[in-house]
N, C-alpha and C positions, 0 to 999 in steps of 0.2 A: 456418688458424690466425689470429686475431686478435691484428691488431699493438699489442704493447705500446706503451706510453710511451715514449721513447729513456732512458738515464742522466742526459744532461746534461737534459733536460725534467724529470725527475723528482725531481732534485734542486735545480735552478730552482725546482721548487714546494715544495724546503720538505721534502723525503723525505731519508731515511738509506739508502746502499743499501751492501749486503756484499758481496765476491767471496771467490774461493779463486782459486789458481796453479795454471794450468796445465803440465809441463816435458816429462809425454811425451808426444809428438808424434805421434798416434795420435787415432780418433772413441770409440774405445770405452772410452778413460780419459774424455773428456768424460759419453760418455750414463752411467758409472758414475757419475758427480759431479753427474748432474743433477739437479732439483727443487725442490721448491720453500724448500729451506735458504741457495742463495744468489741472488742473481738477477744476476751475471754470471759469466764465466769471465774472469781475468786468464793471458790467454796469454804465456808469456815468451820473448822474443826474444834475451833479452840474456843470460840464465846460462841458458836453455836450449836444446835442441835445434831451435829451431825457426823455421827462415827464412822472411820468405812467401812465400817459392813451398810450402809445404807449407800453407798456410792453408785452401787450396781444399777440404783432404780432411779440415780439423777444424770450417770456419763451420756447413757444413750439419747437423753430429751438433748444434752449440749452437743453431742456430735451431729442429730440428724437437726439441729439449728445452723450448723456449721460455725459452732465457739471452740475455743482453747479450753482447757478448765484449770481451773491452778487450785491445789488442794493446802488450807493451812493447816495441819495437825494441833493434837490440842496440846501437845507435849513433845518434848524431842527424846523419843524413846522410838526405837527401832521396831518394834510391833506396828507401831498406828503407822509410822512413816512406810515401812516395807507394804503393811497390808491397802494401803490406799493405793502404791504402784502397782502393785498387782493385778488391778483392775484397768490398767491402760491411761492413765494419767500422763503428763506431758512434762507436768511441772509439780511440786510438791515447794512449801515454806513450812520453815521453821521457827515457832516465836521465841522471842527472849535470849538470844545467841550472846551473851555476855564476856563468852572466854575463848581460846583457840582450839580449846578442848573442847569445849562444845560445838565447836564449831568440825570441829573434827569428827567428830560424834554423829554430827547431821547427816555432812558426805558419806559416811561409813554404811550407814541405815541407808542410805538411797543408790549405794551403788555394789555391783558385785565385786568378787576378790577377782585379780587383787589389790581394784582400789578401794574396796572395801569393804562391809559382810551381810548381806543382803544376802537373805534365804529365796533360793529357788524356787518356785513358784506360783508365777504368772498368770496364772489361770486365765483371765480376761482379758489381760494384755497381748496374748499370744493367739487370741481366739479362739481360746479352749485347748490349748496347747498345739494346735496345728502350725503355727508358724512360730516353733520354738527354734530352728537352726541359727544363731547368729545372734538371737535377741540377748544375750548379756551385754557384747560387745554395742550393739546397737543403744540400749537403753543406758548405759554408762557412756556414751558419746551424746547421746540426743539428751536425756530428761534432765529438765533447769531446778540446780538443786539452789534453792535461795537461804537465807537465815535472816532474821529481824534484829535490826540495832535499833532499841528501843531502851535503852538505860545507861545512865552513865558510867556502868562499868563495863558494858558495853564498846562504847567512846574512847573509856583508859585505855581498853585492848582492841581498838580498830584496827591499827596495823596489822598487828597478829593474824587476828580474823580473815583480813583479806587476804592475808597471803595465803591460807590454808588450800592446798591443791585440791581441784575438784566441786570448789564452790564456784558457782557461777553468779549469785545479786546477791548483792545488800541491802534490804527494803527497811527504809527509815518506819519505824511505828512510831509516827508525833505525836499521840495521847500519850502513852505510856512513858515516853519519854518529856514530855512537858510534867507527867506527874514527879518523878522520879530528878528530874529538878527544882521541885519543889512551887511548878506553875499550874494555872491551870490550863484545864484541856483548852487546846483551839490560841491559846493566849500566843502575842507576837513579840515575842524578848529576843536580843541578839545572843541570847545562847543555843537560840533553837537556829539561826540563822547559822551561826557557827558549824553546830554539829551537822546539817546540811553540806557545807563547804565541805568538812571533814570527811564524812563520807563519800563524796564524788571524789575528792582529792585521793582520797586511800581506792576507791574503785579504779582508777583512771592509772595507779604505779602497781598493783596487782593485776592489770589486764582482769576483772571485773567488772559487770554492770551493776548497775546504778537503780532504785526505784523509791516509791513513797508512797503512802495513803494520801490522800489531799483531804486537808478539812476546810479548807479555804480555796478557791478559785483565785483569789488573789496572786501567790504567788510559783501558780503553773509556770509560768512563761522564764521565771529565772529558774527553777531547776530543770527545765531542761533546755537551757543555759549550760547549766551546770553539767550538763552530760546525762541527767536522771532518763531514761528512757520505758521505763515500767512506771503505769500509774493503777491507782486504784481508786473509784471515788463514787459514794451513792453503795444502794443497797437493795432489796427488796422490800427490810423493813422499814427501812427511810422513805422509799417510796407511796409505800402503804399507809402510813399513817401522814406523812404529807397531803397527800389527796382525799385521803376521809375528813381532815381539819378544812381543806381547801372547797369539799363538796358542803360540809355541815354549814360553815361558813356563809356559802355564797347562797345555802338553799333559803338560811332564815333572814339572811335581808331579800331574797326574794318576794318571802312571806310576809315581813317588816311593811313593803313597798307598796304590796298589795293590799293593805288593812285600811 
């Protein structure tokens, strides 16, 4: 199979790329989700089932689909982040990046010295260590280290954040952050409008990119306007129980019509 482009390469040049959520922890909800509709899988670590040590048995269903995989930890802690590159991931995020500290934190866990303290290790990444020459250098040039502005103190210390050398996106999380406003999820107030602005604004003077989850289709088309080039939107489980309401639904007015 011919290697694609990476994420962070692709969007360096200028591209818009879509994911969906991965939560069950399984190869064959991936190959169901394959194709050519999104071009990575956002794996979640963090609301769902899925530590990496289970990575091993979902990378291979997304490579031989020919997807990206973006893995989200469930915490910013240099274990889950380091142990999930290990296995040859592209991209890793970070939820809840609230300070520059943390923010610092993130890049440190996902890169080696000495931009920062990533234990040696690669076991999967290097193909079982056979293509170990060069890969620090490599993997500290290529893999997209992101973090989530998802809180409003998040927002107080945007600047900071972006400026932090070595991060590459800023993935707005709009539940968490419409909570933490004191709104509800999905809800459309101009402060969620704002902190959108704010974050492409602060990506756009830190030479940083830009993403979001979508919980509305609504307004795709102005954030990337706004320069937002990462999306994320849908799910496995979204899908799955969409289409059992959809199937249950359509089978008993079947039934209804026929009486």
């Amino acid at each position: 199979m011919t290697e694609k482009a990476s994420l962070k390469a692709r969007m360096t040049a200028g591209e818009t790329v879509i994911g969906t959520w991965l939560n069950i922890p399984h190869p064959i909800a991936i190959e169901a989700m394959a194709g050519p509709d999104f071009d990575f899988i956002q794996i979640d670590g963090e609301h769902g089932p899925i530590h990496p040590d289970l990575l091993h048995e979902l990378l291979p269903a997304a490579r031989a689909a020919g997807m990206s995989a973006v893995y989200r930890a469930r915490r910013n802690r240099d274990d889950l982040v380091s142990a999930a590159l290990d296995q040859g991931l592209e991209a890793v995020m970070v939820p809840m990046v609230n300070t520059a500290e943390a923010a610092r934190a993130a890049v440190a866990a996902a890169k080696y010295p000495p931009l920062g303290r990533r234990g040696f290790g690669p076991w999967r990444a290097t193909n079982y260590y056979r293509s170990v020459a060069g890969y620090p250098q490599q993997a500290n040039r290529d893999i997209l280290v992101s973090v989530q502005i998802e809180h409003v103190e998040g927002l107080a210390n945007l600047d900071a954040i972006a400026a932090v050398e070595g991060l590459d996106l800023l993935y707005v999380g709009p539940a968490d952050l419409a909570l933490s406003l004191g709104l509800e999820v999905g809800a459309r107030d101009p402060r969620i409008d704002d902190a959108y602005l704010r974050v492409a604004d602060a990506a756009a003077r830190h030479g940083k990119l830009a993403g979001s989850d979508v919980v509305s289709l609504d307004g795709v088309r102005g954030l990337a306007g706004l320069g937002y080039r990462f999306f994320t939107y849908g799910g496995d489980l979204a899908y799955l129980t969409a289409g059992v309401a959809a199937a249950g639904s359509e089978l008993r007015k079947a039934l209804k019509s026929a009486a």
